[in-house]
N, C-alpha and C positions, 0 to 999 in steps of 0.2 A: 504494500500500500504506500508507504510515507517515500519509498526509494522514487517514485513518480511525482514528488509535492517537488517543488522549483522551488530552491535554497537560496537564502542569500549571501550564506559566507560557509566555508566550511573549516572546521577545525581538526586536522589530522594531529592527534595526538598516542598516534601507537608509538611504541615503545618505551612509554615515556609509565613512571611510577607513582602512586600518590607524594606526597597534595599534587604536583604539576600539571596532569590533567584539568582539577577545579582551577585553578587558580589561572593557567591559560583561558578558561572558561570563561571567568570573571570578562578577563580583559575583549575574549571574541564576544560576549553577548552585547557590551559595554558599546563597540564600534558599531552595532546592526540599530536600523529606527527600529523605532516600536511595531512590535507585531512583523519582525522581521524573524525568519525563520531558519537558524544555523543547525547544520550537520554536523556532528561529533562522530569521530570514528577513534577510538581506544581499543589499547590490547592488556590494560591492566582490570584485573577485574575486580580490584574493589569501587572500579566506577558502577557498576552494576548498582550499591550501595549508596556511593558517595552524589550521581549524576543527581538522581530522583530526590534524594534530600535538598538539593540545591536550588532544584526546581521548586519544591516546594516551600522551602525557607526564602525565598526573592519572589514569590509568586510568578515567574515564568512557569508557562505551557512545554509538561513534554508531550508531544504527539506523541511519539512511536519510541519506540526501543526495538533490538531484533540483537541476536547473537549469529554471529556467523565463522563457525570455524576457526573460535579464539577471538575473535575480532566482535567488538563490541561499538552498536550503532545507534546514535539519539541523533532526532529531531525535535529542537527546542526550539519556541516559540518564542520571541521577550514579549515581556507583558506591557500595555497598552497605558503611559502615564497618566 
């Protein structure tokens, strides 16, 4: 489903290990306007844990999440000021 939504920035963050993943986050969701909708691709897996809290502690939207062969995929929404 969300692999077809039109992104507006994406944040590759494989190989990279907690915090780095959120904390890159911070800064890509920080650059998208509101209701702009960034792609996270990780390969640590305590983002599984860490993404969704994020989301929900800043009130951004995660659309979608998906695991893929290690490889871990959000579509986050920023939220709307």
């Amino acid at each position: 489903m969300s692999v077809d939504l039109p992104v507006d920035g994406t944040l590759d963050a494989t190989g990279l290990n907690c915090p780095e993943p959120v904390m890159m986050l911070h800064q890509h969701i920080r650059d998208l306007p509101p209701g702009g909708l960034l792609k996270v691709i990780a390969t640590d897996p305590s983002t599984r844990r860490d993404i969704p809290k994020f989301c929900v502690f800043l009130d951004h939207e995660l659309v979608d999440q998906q695991e893929q062969a290690g490889t871990y995929l959000y579509w986050i929404r920023k939220k709307i000021d």
